[in-house]
Every structure is written in C-alpha cells, then in structure tokens.
Jmol script that loads the backbone (N, CA, C; Angstrom):
load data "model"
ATOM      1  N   UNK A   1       0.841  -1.185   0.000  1.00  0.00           N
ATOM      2  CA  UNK A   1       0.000   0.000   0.000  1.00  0.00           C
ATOM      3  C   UNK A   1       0.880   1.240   0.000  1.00  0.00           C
ATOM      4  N   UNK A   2       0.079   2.171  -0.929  1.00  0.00           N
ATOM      5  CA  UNK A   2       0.882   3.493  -0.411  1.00  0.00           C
ATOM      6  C   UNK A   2       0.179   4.508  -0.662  1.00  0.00           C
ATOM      7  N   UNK A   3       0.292   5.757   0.401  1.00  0.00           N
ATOM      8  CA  UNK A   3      -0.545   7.000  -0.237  1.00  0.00           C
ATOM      9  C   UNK A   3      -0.061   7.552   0.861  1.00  0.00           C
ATOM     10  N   UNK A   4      -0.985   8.704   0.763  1.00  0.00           N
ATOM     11  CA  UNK A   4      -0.739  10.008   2.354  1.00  0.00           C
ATOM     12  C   UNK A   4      -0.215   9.466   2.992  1.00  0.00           C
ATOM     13  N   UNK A   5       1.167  10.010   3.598  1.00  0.00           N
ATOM     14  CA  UNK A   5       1.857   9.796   5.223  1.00  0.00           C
ATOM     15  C   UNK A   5       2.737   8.152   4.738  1.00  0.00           C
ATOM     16  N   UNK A   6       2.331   7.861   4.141  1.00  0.00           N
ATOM     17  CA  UNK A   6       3.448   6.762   3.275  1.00  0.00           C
ATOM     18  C   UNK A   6       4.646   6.711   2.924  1.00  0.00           C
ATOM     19  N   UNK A   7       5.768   5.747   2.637  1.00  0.00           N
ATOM     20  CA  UNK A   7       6.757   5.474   1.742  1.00  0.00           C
ATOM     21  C   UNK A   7       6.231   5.083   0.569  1.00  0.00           C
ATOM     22  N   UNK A   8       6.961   5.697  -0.758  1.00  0.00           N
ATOM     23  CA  UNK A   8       6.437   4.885  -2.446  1.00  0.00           C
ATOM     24  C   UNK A   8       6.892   3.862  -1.813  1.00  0.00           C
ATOM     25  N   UNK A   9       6.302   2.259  -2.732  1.00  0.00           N
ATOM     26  CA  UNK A   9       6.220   1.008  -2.653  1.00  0.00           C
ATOM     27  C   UNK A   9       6.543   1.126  -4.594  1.00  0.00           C
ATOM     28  N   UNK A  10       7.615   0.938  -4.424  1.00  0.00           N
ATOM     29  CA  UNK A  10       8.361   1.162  -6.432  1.00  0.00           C
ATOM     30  C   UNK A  10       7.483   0.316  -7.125  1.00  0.00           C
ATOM     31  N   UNK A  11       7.273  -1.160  -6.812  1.00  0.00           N
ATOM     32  CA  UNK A  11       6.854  -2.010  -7.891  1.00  0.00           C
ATOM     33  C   UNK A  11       5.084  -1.870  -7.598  1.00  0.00           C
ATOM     34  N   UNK A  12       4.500  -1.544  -6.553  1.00  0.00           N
ATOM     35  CA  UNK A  12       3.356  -0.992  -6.512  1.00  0.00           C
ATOM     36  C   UNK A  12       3.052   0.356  -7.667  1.00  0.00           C
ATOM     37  N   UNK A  13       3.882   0.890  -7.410  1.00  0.00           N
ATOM     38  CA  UNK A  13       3.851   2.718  -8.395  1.00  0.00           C
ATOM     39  C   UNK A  13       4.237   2.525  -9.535  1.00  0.00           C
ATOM     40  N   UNK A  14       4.596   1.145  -9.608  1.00  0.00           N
ATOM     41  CA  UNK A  14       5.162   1.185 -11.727  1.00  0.00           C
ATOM     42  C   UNK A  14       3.839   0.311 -11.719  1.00  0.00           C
ATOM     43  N   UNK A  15       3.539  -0.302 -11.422  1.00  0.00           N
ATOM     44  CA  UNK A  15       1.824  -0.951 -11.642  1.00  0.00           C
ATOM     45  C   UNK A  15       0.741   0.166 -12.429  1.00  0.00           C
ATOM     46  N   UNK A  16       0.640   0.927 -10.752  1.00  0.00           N
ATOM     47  CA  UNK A  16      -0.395   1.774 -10.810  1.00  0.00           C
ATOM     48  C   UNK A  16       0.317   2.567 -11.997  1.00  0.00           C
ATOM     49  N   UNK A  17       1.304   3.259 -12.173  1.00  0.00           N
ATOM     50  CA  UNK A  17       1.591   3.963 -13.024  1.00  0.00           C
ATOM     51  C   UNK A  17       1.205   3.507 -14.847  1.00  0.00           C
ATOM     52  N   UNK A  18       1.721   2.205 -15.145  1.00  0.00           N
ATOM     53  CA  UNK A  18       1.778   1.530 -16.111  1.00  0.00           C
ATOM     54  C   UNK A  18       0.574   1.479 -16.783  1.00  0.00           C
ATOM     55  N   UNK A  19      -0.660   0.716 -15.485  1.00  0.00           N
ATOM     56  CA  UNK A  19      -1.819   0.755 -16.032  1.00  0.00           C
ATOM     57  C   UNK A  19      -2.363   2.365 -15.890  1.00  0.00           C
ATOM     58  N   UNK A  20      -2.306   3.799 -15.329  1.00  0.00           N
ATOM     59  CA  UNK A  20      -3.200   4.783 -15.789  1.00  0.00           C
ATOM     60  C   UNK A  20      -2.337   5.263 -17.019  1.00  0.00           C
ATOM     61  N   UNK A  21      -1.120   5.340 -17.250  1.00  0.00           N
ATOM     62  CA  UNK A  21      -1.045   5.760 -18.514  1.00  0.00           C
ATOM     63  C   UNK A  21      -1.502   5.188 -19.324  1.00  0.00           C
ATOM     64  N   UNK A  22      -2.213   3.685 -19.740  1.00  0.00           N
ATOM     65  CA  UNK A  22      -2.729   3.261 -20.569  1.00  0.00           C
ATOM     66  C   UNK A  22      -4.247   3.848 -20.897  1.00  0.00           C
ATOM     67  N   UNK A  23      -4.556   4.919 -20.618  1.00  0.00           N
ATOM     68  CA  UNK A  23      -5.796   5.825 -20.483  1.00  0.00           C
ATOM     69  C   UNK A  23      -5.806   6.650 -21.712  1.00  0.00           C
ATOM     70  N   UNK A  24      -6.233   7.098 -22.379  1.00  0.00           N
ATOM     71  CA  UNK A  24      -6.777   8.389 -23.340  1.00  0.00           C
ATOM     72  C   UNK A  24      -6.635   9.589 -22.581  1.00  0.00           C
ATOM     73  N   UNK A  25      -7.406   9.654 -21.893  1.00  0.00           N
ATOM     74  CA  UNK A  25      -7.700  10.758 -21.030  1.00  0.00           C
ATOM     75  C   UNK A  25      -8.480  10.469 -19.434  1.00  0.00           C
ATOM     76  N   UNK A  26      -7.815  10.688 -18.291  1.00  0.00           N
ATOM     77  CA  UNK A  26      -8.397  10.584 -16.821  1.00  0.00           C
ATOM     78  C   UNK A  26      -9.328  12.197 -16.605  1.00  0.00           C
ATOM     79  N   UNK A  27     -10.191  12.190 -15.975  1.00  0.00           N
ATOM     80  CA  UNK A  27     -10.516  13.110 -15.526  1.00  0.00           C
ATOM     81  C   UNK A  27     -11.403  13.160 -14.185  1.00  0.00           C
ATOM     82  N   UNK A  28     -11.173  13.508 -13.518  1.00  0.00           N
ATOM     83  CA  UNK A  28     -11.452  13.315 -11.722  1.00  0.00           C
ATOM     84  C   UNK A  28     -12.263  14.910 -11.518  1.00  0.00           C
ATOM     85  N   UNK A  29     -13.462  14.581 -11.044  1.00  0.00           N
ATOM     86  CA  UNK A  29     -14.170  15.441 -10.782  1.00  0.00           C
ATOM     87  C   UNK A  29     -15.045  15.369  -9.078  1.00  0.00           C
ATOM     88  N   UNK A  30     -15.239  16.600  -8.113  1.00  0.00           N
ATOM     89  CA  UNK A  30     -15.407  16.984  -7.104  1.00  0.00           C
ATOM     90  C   UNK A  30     -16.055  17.764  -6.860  1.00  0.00           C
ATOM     91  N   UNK A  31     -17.396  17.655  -6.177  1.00  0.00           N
ATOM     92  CA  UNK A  31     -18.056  18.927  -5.895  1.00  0.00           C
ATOM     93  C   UNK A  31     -17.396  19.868  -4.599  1.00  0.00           C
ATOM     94  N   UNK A  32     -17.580  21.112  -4.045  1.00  0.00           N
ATOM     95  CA  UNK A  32     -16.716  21.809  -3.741  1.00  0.00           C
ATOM     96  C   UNK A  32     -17.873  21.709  -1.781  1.00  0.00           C
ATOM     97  N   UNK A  33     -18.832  21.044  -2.269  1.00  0.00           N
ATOM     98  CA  UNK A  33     -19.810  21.002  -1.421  1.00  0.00           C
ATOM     99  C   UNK A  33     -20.422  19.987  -1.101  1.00  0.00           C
ATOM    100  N   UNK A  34     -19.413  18.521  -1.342  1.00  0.00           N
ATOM    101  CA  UNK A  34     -18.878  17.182  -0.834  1.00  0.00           C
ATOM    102  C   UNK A  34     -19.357  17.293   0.702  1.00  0.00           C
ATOM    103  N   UNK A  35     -20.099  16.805   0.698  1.00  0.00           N
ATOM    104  CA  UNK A  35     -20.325  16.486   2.282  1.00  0.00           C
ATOM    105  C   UNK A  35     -20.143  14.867   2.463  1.00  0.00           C
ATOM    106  N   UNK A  36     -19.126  14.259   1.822  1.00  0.00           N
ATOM    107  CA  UNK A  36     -19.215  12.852   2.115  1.00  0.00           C
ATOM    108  C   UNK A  36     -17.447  12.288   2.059  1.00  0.00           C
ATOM    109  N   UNK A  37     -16.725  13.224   1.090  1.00  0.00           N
ATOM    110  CA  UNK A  37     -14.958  12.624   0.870  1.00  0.00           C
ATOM    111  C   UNK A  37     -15.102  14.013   1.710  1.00  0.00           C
ATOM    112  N   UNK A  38     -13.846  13.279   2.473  1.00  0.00           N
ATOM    113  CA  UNK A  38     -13.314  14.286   3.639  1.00  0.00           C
ATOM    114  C   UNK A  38     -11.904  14.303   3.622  1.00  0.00           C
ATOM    115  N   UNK A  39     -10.682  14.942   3.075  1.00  0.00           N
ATOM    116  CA  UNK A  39     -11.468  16.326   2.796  1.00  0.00           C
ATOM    117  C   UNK A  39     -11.744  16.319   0.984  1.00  0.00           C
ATOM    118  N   UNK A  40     -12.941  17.365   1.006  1.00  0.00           N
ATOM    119  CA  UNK A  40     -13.134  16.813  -0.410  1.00  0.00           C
ATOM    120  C   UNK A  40     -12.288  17.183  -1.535  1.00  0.00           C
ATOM    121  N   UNK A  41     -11.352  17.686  -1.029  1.00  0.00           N
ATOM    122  CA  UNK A  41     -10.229  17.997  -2.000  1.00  0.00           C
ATOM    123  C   UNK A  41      -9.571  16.583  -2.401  1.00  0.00           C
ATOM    124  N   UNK A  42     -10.191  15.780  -1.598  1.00  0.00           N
ATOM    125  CA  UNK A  42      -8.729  14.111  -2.265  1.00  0.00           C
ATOM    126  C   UNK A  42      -9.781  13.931  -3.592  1.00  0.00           C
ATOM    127  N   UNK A  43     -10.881  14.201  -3.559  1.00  0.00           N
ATOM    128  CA  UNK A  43     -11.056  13.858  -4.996  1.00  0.00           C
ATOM    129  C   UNK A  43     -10.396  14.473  -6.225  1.00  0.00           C
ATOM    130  N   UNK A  44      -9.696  15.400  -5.771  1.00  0.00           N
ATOM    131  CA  UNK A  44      -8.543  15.577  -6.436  1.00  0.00           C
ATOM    132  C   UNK A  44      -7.154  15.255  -6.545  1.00  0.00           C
ATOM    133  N   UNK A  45      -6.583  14.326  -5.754  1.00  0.00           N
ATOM    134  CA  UNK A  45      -5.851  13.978  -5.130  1.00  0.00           C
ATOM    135  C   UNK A  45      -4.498  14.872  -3.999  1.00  0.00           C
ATOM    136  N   UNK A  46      -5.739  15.500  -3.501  1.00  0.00           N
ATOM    137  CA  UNK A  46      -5.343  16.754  -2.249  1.00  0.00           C
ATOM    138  C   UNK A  46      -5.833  16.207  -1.241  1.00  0.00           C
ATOM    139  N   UNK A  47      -5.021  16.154  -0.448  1.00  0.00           N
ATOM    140  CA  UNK A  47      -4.963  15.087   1.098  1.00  0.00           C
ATOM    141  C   UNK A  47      -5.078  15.980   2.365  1.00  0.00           C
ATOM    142  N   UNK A  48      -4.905  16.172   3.695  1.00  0.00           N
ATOM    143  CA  UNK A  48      -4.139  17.043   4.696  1.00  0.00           C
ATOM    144  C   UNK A  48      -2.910  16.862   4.538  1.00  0.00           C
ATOM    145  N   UNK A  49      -2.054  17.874   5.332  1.00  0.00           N
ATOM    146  CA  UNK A  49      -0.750  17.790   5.184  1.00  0.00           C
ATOM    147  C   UNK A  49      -0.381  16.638   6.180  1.00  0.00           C
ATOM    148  N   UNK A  50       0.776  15.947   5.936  1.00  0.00           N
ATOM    149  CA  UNK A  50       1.193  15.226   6.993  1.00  0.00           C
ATOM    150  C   UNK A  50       1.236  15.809   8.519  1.00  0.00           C
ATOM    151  N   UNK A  51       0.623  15.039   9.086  1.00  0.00           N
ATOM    152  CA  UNK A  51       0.470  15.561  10.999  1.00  0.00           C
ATOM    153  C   UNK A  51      -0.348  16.610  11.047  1.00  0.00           C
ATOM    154  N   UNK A  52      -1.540  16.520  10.186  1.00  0.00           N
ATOM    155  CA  UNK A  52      -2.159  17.865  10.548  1.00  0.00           C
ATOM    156  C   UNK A  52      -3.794  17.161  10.254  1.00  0.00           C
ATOM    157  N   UNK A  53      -3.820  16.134  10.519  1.00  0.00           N
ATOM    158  CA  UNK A  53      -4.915  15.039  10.162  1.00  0.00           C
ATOM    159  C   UNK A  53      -6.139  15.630  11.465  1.00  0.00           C
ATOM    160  N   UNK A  54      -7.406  15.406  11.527  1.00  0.00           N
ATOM    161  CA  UNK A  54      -8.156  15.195  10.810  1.00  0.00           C
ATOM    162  C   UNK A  54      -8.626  16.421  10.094  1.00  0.00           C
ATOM    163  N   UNK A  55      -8.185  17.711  10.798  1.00  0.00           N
ATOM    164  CA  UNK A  55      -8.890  19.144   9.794  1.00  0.00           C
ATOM    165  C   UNK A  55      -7.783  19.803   9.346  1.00  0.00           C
ATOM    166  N   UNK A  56      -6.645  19.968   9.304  1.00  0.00           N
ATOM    167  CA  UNK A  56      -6.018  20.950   9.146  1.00  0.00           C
ATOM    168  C   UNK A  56      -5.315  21.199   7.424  1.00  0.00           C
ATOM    169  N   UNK A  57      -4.950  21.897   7.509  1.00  0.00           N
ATOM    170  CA  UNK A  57      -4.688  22.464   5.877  1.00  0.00           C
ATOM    171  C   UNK A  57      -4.421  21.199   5.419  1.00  0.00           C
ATOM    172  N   UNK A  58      -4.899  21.339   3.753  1.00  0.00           N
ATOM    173  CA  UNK A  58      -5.049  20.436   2.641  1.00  0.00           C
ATOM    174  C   UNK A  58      -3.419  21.163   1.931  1.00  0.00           C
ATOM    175  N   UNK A  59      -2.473  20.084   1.368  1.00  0.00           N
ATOM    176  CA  UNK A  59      -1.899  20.458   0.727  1.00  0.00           C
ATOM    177  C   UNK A  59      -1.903  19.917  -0.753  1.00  0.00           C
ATOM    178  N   UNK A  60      -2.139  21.110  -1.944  1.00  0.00           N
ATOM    179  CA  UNK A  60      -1.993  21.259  -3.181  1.00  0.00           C
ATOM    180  C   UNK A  60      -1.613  19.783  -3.310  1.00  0.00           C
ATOM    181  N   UNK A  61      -1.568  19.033  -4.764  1.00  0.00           N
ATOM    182  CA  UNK A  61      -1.130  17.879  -5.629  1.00  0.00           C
ATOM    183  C   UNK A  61       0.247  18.235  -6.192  1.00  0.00           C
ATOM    184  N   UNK A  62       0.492  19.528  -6.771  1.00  0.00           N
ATOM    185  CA  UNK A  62       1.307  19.804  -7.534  1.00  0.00           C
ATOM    186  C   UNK A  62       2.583  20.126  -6.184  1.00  0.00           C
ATOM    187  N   UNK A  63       2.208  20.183  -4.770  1.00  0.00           N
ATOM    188  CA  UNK A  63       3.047  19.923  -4.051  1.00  0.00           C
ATOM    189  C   UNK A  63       3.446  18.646  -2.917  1.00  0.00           C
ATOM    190  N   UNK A  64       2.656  17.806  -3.888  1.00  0.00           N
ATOM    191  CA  UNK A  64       3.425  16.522  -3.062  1.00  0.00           C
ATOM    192  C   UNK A  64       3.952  15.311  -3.392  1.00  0.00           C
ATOM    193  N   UNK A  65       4.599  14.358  -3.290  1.00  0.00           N
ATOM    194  CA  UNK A  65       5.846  13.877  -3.551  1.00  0.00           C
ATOM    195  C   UNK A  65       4.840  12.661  -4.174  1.00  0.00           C
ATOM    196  N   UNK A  66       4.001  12.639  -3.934  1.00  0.00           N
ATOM    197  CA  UNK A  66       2.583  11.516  -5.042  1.00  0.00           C
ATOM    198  C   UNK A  66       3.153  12.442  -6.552  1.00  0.00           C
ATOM    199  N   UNK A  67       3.217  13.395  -6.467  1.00  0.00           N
ATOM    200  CA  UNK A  67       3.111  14.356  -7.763  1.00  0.00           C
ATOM    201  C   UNK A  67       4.210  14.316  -8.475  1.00  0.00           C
ATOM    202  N   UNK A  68       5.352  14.996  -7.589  1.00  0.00           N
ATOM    203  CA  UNK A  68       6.793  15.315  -7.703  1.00  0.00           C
ATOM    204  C   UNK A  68       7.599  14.190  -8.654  1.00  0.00           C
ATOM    205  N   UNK A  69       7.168  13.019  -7.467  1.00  0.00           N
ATOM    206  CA  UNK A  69       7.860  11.914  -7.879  1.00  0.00           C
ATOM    207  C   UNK A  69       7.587  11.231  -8.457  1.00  0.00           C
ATOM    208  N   UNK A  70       5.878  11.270  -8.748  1.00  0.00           N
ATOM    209  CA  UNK A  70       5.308  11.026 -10.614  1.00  0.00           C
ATOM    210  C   UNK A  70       4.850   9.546  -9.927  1.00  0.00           C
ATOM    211  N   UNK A  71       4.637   9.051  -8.636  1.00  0.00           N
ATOM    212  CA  UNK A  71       3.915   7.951  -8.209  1.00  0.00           C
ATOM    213  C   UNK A  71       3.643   6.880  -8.977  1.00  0.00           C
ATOM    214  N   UNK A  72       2.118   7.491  -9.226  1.00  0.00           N
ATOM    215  CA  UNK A  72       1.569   6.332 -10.276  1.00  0.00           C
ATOM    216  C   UNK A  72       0.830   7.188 -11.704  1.00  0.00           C
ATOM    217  N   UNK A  73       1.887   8.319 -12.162  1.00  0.00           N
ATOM    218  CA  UNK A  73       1.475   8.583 -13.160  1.00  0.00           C
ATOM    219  C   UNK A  73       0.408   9.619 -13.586  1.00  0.00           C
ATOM    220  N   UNK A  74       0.100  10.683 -12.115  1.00  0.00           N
ATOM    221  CA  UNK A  74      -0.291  11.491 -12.832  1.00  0.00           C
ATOM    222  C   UNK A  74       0.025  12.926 -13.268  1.00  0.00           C
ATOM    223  N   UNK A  75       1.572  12.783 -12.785  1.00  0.00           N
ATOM    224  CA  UNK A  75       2.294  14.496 -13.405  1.00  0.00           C
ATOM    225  C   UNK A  75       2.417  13.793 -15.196  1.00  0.00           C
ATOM    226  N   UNK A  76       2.377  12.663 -15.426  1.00  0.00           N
ATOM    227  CA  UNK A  76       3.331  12.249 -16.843  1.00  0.00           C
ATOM    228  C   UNK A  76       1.932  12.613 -17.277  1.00  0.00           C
ATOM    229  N   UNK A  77       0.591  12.002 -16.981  1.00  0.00           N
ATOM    230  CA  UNK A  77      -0.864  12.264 -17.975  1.00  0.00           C
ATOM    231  C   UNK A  77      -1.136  13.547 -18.101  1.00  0.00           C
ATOM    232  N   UNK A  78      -1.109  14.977 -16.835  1.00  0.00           N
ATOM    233  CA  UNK A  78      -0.947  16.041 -17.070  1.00  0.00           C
ATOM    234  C   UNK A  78      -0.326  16.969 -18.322  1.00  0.00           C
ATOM    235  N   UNK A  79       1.616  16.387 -17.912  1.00  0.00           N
ATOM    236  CA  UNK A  79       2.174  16.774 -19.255  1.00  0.00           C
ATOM    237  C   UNK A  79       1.866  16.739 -20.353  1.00  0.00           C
ATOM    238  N   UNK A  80       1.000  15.533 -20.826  1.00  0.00           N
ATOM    239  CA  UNK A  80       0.865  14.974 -22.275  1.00  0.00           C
ATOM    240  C   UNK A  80      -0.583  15.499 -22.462  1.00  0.00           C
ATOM    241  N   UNK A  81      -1.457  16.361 -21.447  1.00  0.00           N
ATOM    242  CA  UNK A  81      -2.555  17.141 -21.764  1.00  0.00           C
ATOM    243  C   UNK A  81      -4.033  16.093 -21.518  1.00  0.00           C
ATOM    244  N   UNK A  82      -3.809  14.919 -20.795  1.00  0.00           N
ATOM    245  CA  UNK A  82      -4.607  14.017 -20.690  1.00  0.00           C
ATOM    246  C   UNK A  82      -5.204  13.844 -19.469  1.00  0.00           C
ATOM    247  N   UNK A  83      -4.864  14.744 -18.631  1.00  0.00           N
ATOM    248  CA  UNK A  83      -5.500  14.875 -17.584  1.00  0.00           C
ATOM    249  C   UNK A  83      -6.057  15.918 -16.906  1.00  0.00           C
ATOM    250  N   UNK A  84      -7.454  15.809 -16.430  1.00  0.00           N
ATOM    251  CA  UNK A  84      -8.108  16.838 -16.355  1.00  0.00           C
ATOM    252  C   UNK A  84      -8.761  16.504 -14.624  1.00  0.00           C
ATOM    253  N   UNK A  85      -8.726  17.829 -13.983  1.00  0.00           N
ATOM    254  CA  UNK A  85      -9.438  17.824 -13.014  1.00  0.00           C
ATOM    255  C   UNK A  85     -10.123  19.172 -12.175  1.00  0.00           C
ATOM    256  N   UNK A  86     -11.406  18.618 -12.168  1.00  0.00           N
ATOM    257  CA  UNK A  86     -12.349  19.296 -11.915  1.00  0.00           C
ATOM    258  C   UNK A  86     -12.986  19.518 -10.762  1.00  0.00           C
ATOM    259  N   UNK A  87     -13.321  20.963 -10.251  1.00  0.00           N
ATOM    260  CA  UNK A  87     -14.224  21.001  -8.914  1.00  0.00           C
ATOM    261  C   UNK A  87     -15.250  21.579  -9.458  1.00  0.00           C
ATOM    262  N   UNK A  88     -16.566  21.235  -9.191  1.00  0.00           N
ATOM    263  CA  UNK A  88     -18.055  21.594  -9.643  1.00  0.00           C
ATOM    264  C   UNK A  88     -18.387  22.560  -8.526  1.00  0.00           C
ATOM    265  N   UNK A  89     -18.424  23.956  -8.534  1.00  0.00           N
ATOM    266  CA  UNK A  89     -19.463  25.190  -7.527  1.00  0.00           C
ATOM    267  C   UNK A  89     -20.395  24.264  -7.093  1.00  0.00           C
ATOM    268  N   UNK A  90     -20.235  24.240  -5.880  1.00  0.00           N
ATOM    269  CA  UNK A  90     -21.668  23.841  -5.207  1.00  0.00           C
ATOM    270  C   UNK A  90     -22.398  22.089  -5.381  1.00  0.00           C
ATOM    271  N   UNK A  91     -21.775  21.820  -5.834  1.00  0.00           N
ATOM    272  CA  UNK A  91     -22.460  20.097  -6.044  1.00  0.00           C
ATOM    273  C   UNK A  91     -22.326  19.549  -4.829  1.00  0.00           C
ATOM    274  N   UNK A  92     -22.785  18.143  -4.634  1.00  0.00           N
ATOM    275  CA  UNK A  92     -22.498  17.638  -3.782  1.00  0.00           C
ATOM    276  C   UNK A  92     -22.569  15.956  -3.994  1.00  0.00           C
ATOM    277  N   UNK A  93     -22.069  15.319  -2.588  1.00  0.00           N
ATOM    278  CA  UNK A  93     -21.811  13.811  -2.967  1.00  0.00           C
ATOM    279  C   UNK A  93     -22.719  13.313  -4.225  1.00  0.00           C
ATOM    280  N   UNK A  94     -24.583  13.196  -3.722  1.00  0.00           N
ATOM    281  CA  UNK A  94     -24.969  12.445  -4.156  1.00  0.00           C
ATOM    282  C   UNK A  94     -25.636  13.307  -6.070  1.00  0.00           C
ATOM    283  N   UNK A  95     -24.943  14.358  -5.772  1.00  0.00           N
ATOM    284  CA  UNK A  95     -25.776  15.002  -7.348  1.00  0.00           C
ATOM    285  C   UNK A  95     -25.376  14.723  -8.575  1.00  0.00           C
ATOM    286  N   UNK A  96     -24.035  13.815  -8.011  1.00  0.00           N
ATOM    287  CA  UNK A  96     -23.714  13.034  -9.572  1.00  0.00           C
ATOM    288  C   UNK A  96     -24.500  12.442 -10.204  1.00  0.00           C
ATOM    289  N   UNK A  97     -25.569  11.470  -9.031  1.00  0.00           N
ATOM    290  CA  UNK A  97     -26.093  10.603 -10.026  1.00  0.00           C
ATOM    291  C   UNK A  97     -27.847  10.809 -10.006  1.00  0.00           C
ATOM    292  N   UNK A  98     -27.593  12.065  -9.248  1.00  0.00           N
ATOM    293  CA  UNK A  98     -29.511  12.280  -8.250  1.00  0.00           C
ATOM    294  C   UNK A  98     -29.706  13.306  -9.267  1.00  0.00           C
ATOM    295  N   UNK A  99     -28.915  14.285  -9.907  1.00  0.00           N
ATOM    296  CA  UNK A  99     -29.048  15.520 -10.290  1.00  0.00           C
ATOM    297  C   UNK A  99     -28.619  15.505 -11.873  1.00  0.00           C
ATOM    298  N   UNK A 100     -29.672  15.207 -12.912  1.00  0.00           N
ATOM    299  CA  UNK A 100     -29.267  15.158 -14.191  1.00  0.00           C
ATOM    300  C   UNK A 100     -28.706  16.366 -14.641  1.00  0.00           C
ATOM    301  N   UNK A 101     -28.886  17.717 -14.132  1.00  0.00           N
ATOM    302  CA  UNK A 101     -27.957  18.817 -14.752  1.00  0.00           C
ATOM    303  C   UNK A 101     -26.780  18.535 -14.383  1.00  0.00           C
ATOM    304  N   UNK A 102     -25.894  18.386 -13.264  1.00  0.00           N
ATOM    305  CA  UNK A 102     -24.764  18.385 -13.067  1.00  0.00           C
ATOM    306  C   UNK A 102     -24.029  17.277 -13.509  1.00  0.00           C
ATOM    307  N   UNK A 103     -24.887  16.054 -13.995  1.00  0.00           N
ATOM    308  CA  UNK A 103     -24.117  14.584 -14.851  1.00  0.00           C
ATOM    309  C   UNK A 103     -24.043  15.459 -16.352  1.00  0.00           C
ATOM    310  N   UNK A 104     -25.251  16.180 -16.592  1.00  0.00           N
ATOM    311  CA  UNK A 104     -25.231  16.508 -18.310  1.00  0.00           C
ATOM    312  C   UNK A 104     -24.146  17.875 -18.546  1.00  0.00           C
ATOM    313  N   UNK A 105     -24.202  18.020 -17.374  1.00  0.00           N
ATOM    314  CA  UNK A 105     -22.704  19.493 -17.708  1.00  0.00           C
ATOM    315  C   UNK A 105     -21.352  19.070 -17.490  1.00  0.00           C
ATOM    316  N   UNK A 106     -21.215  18.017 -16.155  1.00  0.00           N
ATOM    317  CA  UNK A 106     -20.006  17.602 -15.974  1.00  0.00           C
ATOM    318  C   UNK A 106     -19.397  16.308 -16.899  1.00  0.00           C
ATOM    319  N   UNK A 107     -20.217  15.240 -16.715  1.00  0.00           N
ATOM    320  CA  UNK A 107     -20.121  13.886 -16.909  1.00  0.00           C
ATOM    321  C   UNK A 107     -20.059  13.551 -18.479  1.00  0.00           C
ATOM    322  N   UNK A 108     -21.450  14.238 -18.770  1.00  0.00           N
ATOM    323  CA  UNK A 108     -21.078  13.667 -20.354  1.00  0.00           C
ATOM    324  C   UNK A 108     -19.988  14.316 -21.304  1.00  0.00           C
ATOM    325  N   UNK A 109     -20.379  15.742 -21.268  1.00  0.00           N
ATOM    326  CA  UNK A 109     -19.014  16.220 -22.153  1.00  0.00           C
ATOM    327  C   UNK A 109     -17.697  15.472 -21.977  1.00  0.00           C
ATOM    328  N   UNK A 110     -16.956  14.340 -20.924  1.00  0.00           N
ATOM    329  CA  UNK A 110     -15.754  14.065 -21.171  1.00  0.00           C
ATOM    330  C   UNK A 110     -16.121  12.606 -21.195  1.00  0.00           C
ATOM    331  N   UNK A 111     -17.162  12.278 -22.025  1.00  0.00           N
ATOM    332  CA  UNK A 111     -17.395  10.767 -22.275  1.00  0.00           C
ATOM    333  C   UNK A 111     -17.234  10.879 -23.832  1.00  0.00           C
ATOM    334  N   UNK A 112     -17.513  12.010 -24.193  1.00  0.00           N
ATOM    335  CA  UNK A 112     -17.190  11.801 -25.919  1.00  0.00           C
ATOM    336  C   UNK A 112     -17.855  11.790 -26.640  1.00  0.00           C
ATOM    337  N   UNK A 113     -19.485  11.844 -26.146  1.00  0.00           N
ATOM    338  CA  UNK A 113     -20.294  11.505 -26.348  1.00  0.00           C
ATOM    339  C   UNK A 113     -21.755  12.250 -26.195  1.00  0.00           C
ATOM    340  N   UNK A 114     -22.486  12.620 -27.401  1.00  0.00           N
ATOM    341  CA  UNK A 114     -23.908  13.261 -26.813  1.00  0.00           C
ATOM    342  C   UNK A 114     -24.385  12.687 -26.105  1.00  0.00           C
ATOM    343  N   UNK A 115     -25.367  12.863 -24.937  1.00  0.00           N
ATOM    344  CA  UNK A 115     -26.413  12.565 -23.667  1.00  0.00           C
ATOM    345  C   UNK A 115     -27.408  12.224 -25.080  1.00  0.00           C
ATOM    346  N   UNK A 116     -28.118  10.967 -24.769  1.00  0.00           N
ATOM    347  CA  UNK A 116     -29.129  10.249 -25.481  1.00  0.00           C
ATOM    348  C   UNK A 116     -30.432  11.103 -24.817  1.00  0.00           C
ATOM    349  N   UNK A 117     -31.171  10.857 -25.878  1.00  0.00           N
ATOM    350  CA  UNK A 117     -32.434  11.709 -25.980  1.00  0.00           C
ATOM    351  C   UNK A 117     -33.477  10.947 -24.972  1.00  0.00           C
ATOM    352  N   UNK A 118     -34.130  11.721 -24.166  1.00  0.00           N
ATOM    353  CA  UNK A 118     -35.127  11.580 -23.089  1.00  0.00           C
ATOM    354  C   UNK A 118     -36.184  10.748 -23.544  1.00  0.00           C
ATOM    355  N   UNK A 119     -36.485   9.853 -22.821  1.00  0.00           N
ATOM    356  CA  UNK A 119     -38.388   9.414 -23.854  1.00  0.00           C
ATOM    357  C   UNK A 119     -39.089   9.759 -22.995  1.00  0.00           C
TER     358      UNK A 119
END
end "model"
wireframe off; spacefill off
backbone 0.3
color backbone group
C-alpha cells in the first residue's frame, strides 16, 4: 500500500503507473460542497498535510511527492494534456447521479459523447 503519510512502494507505483497511462484521457471530478470525501479535496488527489490530520490544511497535488515523484502517473498524464481535473461550484456527494444537470454538464461532455435523448 501506499498514499498520504506513506513510503512509495516502487513495484506498486510502476503498476499503478503503467496501467493509468494506458488511459486516453483521466478526468477526476469533485463537488466543492462534498459532504461525504473528507477532505473533499482528495477527490482531487489533495490530502491534509502530513500531521495535521483530521482538519487541518489540505496540501496542493502539484506539491506533493505523489506528484513530484510522478507515483503512479499522474504528473506524466498532465504533461501529455490528458489529464483533467475538476471542482463543480456547489455540487455535492450524491448530485452526480440524483441531479441530471450536473451529470449533463459535468459527466457527459468528457465521455465523448452526446447525452441520449429523453423518452
């Protein structure tokens, strides 16, 4: 295992790494009004800082050693323009799947795909 407050585990992180670069495009999306991932910034992969667990400041992705040190691959999908991540104003846990405006604004545009017609 590895993540927050961890040592990398190398042959774990060339795994994980190996298989998300085999992706097109990742895109990780978060409402900003998550009342359920705590904090809801890891749906971005923004954690607390080490020793500052359970409330205290969230530190940035682009400053931590998951990032730096390219883990499992998502500073390399960034670079190459394949990775996208998103916080939605105001959504929350369950409006992904309760709330058809926020699936038809967020969700479908990065499926590739028009939203099929209502009957």
């Amino acid at each position: 295992m590895q993540g927050p407050g961890l040592p990398p585990n190398a042959s774990e992180s060339q795994r994980h790494r190996r298989n998300l670069l085999r992706v097109s495009n990742a895109a990780f999306m978060i409402g900003d009004a998550d009342e359920t991932i705590i904090p809801w910034r890891s749906g971005l992969w923004e954690f607390y800082q080490e020793g500052e667990q359970p409330f205290g400041p969230v530190q940035p992705l682009n400053e931590t050693a998951l990032w730096n040190d390219d883990w499992i691959g998502l500073r390399a999908l960034s670079e190459s323009g394949r990775l996208e991540l998103v916080t939605a104003p105001g959504v929350r846990h369950t409006d992904w799947t309760r709330v058809e405006a926020v699936f038809a604004e967020y969700v479908w545009p990065r499926l590739g795909r028009a939203p099929r017609q209502r009957l």
